[in-house]
PDB file with one MODEL, atoms N, CA, C and O in Angstrom:
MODEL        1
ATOM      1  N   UNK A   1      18.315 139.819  73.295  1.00  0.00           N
ATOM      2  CA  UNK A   1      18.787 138.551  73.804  1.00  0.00           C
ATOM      3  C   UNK A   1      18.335 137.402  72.904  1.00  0.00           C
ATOM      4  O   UNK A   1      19.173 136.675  72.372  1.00  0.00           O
ATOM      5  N   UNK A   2      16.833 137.201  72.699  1.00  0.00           N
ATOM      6  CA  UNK A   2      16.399 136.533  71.777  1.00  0.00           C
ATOM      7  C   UNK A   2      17.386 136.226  70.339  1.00  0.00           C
ATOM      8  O   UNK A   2      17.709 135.090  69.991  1.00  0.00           O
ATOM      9  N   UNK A   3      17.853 137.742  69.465  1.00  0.00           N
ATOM     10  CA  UNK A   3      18.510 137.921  68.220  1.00  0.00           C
ATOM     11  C   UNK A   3      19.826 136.967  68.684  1.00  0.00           C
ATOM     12  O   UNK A   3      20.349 136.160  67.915  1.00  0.00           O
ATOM     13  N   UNK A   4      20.159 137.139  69.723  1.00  0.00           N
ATOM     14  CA  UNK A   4      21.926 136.701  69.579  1.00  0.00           C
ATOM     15  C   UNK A   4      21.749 135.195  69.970  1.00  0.00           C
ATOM     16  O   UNK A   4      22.615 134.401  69.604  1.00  0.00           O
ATOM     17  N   UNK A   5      20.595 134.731  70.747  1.00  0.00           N
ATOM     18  CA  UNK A   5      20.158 132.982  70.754  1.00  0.00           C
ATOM     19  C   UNK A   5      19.903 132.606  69.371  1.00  0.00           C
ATOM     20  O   UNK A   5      20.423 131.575  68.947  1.00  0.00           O
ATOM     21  N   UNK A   6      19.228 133.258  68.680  1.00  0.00           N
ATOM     22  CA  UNK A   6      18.935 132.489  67.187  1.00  0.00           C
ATOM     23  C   UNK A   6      19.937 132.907  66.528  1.00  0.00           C
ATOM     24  O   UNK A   6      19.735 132.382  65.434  1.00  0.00           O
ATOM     25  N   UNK A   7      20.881 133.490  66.437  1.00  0.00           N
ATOM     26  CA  UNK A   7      22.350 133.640  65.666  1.00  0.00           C
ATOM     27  C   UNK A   7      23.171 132.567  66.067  1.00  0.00           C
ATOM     28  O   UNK A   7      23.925 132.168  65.180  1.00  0.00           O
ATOM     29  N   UNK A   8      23.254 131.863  67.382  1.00  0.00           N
ATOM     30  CA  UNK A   8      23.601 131.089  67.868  1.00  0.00           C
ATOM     31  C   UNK A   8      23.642 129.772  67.059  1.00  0.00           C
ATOM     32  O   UNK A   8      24.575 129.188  66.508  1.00  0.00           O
ATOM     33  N   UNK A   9      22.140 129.458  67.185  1.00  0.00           N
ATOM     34  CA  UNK A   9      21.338 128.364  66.136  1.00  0.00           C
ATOM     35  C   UNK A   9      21.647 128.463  64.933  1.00  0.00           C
ATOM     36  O   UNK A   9      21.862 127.389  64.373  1.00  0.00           O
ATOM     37  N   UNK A  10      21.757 129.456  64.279  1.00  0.00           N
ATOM     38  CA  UNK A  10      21.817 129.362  63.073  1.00  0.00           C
ATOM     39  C   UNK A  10      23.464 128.929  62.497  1.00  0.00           C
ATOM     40  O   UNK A  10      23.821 128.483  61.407  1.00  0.00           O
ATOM     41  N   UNK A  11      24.264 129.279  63.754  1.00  0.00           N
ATOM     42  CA  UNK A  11      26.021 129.127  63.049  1.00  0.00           C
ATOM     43  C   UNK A  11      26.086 127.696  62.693  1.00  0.00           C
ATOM     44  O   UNK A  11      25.387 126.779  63.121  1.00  0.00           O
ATOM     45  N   UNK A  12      27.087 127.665  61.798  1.00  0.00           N
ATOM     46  CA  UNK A  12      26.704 126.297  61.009  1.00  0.00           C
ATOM     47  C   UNK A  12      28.434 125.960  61.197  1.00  0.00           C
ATOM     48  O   UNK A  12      28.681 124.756  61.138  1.00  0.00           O
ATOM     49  N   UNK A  13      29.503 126.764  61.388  1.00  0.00           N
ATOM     50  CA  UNK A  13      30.480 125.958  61.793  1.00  0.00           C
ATOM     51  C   UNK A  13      30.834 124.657  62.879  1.00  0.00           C
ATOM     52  O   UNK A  13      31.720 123.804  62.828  1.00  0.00           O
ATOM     53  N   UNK A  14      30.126 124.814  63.524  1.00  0.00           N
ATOM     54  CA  UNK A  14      29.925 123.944  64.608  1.00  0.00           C
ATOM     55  C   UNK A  14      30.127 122.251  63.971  1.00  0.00           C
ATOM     56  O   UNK A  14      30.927 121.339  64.176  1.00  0.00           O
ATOM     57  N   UNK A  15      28.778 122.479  63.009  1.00  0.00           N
ATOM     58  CA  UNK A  15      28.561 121.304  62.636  1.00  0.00           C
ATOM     59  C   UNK A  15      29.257 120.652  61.361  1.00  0.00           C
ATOM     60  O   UNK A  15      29.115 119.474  61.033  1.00  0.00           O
ATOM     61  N   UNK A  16      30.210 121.817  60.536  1.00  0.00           N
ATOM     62  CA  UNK A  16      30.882 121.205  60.010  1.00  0.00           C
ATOM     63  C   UNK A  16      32.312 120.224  60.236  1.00  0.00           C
ATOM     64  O   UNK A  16      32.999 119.424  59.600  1.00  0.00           O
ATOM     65  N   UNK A  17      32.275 120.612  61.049  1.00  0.00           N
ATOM     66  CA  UNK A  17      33.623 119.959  62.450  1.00  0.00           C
ATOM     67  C   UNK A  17      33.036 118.179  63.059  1.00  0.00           C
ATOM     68  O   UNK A  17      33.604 117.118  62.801  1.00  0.00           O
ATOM     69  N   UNK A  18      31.994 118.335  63.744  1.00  0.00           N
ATOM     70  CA  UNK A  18      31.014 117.262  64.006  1.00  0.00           C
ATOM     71  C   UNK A  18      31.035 115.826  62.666  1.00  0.00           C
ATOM     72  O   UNK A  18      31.413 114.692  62.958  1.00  0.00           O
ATOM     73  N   UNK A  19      30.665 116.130  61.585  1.00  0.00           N
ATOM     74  CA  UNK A  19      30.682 115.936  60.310  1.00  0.00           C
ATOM     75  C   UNK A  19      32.385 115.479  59.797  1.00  0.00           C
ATOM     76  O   UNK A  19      32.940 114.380  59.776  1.00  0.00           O
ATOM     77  N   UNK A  20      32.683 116.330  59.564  1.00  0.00           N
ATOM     78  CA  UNK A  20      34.044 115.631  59.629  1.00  0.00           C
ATOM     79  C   UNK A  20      34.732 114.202  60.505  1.00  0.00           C
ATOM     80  O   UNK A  20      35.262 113.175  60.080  1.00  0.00           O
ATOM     81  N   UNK A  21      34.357 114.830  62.277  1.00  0.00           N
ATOM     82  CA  UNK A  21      34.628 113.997  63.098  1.00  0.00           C
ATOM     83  C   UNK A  21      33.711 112.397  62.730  1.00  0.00           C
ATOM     84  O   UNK A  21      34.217 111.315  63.028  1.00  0.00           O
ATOM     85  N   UNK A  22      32.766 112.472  62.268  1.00  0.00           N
ATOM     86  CA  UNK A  22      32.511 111.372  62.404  1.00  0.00           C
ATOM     87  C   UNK A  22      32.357 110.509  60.973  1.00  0.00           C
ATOM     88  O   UNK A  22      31.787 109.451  60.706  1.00  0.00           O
ATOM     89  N   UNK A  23      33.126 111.452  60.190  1.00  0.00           N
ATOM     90  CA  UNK A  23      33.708 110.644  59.002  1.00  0.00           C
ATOM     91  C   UNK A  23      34.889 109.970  59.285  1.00  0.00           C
ATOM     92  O   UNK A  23      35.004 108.764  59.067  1.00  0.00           O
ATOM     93  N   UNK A  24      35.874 110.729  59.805  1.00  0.00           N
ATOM     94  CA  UNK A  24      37.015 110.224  60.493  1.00  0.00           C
ATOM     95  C   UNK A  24      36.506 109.046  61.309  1.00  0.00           C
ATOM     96  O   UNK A  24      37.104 108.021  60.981  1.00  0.00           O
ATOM     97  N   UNK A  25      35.720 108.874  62.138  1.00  0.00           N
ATOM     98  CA  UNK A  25      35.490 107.968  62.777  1.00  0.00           C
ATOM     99  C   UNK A  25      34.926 107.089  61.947  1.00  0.00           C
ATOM    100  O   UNK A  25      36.063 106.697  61.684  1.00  0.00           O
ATOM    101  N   UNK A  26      34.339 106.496  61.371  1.00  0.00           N
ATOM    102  CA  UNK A  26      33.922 105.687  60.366  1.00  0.00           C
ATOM    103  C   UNK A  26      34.646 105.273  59.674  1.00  0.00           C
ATOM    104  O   UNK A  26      34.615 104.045  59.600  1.00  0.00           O
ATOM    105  N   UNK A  27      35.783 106.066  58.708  1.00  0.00           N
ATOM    106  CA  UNK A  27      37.078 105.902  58.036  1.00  0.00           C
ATOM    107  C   UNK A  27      37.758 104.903  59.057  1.00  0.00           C
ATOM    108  O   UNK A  27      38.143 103.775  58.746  1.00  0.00           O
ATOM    109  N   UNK A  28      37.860 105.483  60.357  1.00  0.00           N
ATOM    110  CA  UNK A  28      39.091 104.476  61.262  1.00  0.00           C
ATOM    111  C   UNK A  28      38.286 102.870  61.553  1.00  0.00           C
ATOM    112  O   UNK A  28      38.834 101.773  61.656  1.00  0.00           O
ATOM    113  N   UNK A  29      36.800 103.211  61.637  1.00  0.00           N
ATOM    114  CA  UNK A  29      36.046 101.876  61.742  1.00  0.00           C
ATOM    115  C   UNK A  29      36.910 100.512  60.856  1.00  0.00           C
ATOM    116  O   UNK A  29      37.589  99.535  61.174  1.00  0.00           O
ATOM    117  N   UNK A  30      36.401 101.148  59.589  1.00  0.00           N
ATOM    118  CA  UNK A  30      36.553 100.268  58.124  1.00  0.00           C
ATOM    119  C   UNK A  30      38.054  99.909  57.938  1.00  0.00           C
ATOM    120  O   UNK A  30      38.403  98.904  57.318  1.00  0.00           O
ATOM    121  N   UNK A  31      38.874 100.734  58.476  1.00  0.00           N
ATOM    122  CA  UNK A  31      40.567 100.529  58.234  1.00  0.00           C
ATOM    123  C   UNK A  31      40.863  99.564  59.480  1.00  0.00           C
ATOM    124  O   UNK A  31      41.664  98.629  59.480  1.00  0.00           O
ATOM    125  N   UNK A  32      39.957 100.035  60.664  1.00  0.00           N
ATOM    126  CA  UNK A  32      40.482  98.274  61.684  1.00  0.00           C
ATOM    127  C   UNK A  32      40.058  96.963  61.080  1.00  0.00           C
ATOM    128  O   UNK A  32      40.660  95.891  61.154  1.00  0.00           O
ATOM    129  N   UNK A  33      39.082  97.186  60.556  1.00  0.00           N
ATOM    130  CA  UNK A  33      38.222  95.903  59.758  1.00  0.00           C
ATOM    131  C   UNK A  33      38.336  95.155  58.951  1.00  0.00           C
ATOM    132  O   UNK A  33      37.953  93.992  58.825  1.00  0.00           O
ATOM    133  N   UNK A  34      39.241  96.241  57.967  1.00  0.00           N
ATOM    134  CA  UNK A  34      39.945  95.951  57.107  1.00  0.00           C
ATOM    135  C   UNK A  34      41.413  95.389  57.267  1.00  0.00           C
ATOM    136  O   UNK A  34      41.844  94.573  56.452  1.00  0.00           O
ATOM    137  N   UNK A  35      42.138  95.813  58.277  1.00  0.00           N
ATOM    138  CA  UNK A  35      43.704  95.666  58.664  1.00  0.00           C
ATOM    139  C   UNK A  35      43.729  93.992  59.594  1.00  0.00           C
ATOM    140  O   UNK A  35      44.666  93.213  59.766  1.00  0.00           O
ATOM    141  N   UNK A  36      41.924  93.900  60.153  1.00  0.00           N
ATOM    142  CA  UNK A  36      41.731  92.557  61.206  1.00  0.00           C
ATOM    143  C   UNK A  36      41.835  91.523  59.794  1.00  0.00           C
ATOM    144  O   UNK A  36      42.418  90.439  59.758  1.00  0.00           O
ATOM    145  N   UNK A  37      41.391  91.925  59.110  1.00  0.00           N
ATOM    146  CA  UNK A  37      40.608  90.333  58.454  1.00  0.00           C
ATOM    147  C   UNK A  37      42.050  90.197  57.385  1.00  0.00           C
ATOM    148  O   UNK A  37      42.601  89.155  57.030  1.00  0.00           O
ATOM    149  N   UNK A  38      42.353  91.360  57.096  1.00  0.00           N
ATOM    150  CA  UNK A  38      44.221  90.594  56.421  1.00  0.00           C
ATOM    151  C   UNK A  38      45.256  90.399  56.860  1.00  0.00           C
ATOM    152  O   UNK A  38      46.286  89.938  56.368  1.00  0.00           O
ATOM    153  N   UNK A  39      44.878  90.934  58.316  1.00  0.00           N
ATOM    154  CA  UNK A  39      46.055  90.101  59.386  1.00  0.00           C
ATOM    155  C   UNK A  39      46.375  89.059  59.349  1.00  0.00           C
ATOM    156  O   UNK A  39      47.462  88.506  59.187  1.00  0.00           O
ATOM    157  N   UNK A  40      45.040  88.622  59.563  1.00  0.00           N
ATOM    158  CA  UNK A  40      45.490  86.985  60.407  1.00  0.00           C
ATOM    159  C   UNK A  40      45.808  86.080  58.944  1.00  0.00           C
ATOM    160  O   UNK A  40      46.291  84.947  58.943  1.00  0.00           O
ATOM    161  N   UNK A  41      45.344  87.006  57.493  1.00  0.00           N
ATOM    162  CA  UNK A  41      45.877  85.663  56.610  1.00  0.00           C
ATOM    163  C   UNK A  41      47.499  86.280  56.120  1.00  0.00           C
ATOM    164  O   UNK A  41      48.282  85.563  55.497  1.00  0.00           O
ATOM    165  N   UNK A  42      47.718  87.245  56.390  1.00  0.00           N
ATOM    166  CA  UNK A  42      49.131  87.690  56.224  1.00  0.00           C
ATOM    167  C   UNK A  42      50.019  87.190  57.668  1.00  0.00           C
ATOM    168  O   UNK A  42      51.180  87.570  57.822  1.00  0.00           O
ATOM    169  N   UNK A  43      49.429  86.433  58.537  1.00  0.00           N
ATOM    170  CA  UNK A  43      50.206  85.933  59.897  1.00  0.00           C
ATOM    171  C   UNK A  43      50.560  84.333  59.598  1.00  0.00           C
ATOM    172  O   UNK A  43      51.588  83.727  59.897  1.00  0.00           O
ATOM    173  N   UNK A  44      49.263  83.803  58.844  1.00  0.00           N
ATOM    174  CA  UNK A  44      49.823  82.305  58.415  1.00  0.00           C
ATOM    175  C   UNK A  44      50.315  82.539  57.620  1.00  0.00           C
ATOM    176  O   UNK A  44      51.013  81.524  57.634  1.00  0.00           O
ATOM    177  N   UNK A  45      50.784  83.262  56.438  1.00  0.00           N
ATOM    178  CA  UNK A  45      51.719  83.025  55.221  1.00  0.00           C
ATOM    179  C   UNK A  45      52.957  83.316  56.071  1.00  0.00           C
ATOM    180  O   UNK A  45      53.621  82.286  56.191  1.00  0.00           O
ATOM    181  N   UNK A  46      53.336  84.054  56.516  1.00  0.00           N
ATOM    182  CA  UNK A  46      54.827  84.130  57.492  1.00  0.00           C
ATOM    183  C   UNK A  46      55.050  83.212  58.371  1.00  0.00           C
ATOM    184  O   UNK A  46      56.208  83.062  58.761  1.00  0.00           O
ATOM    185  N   UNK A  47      53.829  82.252  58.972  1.00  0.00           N
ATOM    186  CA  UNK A  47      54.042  81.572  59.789  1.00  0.00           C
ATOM    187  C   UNK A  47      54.612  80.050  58.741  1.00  0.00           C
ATOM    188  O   UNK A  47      55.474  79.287  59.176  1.00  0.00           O
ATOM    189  N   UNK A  48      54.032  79.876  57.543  1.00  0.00           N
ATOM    190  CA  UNK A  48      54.642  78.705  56.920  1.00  0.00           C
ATOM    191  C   UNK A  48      55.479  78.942  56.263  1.00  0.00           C
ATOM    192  O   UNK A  48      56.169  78.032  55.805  1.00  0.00           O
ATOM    193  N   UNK A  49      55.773  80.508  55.919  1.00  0.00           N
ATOM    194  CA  UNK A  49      57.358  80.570  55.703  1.00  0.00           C
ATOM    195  C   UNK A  49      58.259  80.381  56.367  1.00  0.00           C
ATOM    196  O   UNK A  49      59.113  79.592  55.962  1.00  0.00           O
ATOM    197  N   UNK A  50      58.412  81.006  57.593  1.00  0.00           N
ATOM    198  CA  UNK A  50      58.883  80.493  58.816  1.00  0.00           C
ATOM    199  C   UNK A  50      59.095  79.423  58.990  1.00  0.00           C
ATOM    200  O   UNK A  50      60.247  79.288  59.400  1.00  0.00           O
ATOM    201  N   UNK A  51      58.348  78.118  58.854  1.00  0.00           N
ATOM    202  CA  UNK A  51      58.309  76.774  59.118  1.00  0.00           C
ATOM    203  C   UNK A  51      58.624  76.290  57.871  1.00  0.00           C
ATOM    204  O   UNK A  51      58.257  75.117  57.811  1.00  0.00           O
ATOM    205  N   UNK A  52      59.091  76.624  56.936  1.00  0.00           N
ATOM    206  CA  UNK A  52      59.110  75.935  55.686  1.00  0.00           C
ATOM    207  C   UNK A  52      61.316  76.252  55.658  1.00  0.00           C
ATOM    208  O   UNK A  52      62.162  75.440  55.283  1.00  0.00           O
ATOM    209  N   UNK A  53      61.541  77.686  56.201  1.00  0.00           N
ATOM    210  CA  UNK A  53      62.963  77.928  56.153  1.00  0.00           C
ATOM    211  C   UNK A  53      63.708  77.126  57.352  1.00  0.00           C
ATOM    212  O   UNK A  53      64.869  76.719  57.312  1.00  0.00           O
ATOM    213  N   UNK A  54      62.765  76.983  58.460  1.00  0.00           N
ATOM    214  CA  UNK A  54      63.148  76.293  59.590  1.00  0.00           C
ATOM    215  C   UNK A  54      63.453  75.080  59.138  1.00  0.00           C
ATOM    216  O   UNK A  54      64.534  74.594  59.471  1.00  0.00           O
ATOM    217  N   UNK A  55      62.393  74.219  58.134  1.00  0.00           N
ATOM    218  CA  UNK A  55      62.826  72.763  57.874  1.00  0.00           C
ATOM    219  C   UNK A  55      64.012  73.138  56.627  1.00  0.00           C
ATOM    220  O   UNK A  55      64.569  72.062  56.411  1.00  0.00           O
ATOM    221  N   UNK A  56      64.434  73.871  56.006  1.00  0.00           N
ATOM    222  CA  UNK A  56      65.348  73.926  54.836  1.00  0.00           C
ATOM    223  C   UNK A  56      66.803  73.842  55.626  1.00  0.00           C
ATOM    224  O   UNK A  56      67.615  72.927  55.489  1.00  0.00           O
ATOM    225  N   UNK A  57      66.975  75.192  56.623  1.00  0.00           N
ATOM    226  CA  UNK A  57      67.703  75.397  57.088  1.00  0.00           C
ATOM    227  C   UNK A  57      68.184  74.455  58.643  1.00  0.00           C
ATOM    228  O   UNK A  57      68.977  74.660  59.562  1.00  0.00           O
ATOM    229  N   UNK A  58      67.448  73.639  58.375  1.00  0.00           N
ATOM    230  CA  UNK A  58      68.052  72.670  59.593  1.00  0.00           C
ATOM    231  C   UNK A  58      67.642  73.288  61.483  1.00  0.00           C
ATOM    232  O   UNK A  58      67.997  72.886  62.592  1.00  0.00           O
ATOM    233  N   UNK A  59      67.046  74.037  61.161  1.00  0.00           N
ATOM    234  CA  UNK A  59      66.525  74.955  62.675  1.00  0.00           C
ATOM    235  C   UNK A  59      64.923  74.397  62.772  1.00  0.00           C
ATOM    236  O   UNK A  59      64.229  73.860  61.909  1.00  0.00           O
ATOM    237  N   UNK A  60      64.596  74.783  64.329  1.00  0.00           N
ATOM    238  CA  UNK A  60      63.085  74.958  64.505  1.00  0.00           C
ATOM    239  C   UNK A  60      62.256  75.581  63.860  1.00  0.00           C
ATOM    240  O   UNK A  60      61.107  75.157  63.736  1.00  0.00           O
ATOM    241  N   UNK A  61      62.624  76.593  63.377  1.00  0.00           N
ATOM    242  CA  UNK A  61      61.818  77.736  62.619  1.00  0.00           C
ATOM    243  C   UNK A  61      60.990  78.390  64.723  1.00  0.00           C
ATOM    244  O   UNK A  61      61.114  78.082  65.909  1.00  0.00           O
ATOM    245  N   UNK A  62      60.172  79.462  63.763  1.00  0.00           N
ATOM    246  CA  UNK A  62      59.362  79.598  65.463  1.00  0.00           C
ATOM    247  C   UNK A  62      60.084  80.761  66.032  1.00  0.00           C
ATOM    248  O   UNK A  62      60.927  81.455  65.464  1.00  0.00           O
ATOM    249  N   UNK A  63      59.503  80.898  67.561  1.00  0.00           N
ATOM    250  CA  UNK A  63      60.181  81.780  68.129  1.00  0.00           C
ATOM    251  C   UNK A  63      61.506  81.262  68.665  1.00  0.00           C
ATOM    252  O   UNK A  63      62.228  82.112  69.187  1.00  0.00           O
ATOM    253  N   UNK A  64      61.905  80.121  68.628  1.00  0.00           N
ATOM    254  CA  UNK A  64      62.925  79.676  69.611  1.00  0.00           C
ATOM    255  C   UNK A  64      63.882  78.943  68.658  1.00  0.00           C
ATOM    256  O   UNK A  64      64.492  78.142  69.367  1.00  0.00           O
ATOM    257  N   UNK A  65      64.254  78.849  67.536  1.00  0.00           N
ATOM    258  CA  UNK A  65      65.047  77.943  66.580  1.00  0.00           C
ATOM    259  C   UNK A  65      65.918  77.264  67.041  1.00  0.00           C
ATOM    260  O   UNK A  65      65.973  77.399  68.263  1.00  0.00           O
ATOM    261  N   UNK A  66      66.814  76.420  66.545  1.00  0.00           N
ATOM    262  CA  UNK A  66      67.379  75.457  67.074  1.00  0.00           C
ATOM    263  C   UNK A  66      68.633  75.862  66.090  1.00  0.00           C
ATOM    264  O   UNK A  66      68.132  76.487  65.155  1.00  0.00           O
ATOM    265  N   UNK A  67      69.918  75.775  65.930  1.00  0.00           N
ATOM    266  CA  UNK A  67      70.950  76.187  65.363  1.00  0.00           C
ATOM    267  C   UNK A  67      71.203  74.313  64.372  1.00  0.00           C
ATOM    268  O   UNK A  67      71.197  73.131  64.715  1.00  0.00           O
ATOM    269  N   UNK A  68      71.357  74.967  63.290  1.00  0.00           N
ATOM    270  CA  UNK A  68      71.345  73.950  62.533  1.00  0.00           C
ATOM    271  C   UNK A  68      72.973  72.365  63.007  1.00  0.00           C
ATOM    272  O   UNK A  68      74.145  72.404  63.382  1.00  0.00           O
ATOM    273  N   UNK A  69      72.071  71.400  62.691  1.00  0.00           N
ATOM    274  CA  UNK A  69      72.990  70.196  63.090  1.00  0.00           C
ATOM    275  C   UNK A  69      74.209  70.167  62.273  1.00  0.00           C
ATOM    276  O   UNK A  69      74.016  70.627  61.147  1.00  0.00           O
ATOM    277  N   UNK A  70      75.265  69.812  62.473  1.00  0.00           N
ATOM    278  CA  UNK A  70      76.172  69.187  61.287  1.00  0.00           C
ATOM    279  C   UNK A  70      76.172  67.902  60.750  1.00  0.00           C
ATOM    280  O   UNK A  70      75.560  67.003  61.327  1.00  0.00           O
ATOM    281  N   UNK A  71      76.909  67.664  59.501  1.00  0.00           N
ATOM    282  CA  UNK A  71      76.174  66.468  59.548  1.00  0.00           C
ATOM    283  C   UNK A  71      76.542  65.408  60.108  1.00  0.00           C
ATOM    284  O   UNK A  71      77.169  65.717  61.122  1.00  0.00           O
ATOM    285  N   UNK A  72      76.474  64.180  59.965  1.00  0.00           N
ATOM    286  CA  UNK A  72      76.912  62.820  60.857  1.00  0.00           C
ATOM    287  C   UNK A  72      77.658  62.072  59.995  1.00  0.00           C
ATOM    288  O   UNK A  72      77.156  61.676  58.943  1.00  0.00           O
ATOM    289  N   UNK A  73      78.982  61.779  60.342  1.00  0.00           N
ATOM    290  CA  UNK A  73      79.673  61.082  59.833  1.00  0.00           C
ATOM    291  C   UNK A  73      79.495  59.144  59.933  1.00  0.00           C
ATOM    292  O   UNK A  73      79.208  58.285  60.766  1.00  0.00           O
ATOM    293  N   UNK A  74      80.066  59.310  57.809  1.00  0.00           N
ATOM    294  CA  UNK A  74      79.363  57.529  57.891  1.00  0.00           C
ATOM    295  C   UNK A  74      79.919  56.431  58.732  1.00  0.00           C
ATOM    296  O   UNK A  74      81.050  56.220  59.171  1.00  0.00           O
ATOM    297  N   UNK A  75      78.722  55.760  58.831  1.00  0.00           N
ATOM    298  CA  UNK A  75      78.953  55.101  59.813  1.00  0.00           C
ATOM    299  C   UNK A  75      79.783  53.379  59.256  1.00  0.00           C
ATOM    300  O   UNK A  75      79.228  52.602  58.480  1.00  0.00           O
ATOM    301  N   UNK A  76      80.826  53.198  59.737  1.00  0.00           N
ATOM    302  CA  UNK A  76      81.581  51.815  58.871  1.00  0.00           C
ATOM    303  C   UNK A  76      80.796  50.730  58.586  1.00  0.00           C
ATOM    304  O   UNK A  76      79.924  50.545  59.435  1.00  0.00           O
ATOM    305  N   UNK A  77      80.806  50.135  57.895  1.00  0.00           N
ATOM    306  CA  UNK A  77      80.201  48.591  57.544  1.00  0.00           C
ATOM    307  C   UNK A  77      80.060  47.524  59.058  1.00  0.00           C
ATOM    308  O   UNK A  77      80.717  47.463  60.096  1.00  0.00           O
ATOM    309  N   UNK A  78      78.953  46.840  58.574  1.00  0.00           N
ATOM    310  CA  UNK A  78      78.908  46.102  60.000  1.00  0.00           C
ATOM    311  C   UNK A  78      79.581  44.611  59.477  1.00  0.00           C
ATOM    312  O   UNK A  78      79.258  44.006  58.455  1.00  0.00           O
ATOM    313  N   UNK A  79      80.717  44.162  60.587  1.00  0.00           N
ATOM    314  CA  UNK A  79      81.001  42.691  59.917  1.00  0.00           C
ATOM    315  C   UNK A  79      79.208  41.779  59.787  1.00  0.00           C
ATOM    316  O   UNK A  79      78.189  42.009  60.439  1.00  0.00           O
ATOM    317  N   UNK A  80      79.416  40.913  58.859  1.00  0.00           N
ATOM    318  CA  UNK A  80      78.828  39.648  58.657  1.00  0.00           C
ATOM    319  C   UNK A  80      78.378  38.821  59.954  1.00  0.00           C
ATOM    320  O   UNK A  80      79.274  38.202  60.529  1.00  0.00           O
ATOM    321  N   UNK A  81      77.283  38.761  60.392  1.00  0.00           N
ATOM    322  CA  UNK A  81      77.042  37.867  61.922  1.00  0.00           C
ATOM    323  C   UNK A  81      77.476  37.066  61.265  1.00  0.00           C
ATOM    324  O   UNK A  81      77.672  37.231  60.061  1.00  0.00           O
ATOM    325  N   UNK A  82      77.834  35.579  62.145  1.00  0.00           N
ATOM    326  CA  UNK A  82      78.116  34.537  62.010  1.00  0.00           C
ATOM    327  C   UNK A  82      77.245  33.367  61.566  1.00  0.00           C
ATOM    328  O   UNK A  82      76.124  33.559  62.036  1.00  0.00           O
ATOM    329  N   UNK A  83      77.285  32.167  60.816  1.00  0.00           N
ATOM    330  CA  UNK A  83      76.513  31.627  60.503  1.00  0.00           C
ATOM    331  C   UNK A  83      76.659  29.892  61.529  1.00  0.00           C
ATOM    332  O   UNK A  83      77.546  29.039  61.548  1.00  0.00           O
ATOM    333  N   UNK A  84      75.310  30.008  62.258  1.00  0.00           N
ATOM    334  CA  UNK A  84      75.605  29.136  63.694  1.00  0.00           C
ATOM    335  C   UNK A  84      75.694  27.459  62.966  1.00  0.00           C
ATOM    336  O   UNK A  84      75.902  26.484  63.687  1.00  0.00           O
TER     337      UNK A  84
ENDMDL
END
């Protein structure tokens, strides 16, 4: 009984699995960490592109845009007020 408890102890597959797992886990650490901190500066460059095509294109830009204006036709000359 003793022999087949310390054969037990001694198997070493166990722990090559363990080992792995918590490389993987560490790997996924550094890739959220990494994916957080170039988010948010890859969220303002789209966000002032966004706002930069919105003002080109005559819309809000944003989630809600506005459909571009046409333009306004000129407006006639004003007569001369009068001189009192």
């Amino acid at each position: 009984m003793l022999k087949k408890l310390w054969a037990v102890c001694k198997d070493e597959e166990g722990q090559s699995m363990v080992e792995y797992g918590i490389i993987i886990a560490l790997i996924s650490v550094v890739a959220i960490g990494v994916i957080s901190a170039i988010g948010q500066k890859i969220n303002t460059a789209y966000t002032k592109v966004d706002s930069e095509l919105g003002k080109q294109l005559g819309g809000g830009g944003g989630t809600n845009p506005q459909p571009p204006q046409p333009p306004q036709p000129p407006q006639p000359p004003q007569p001369p007020a009068p001189n009192p």
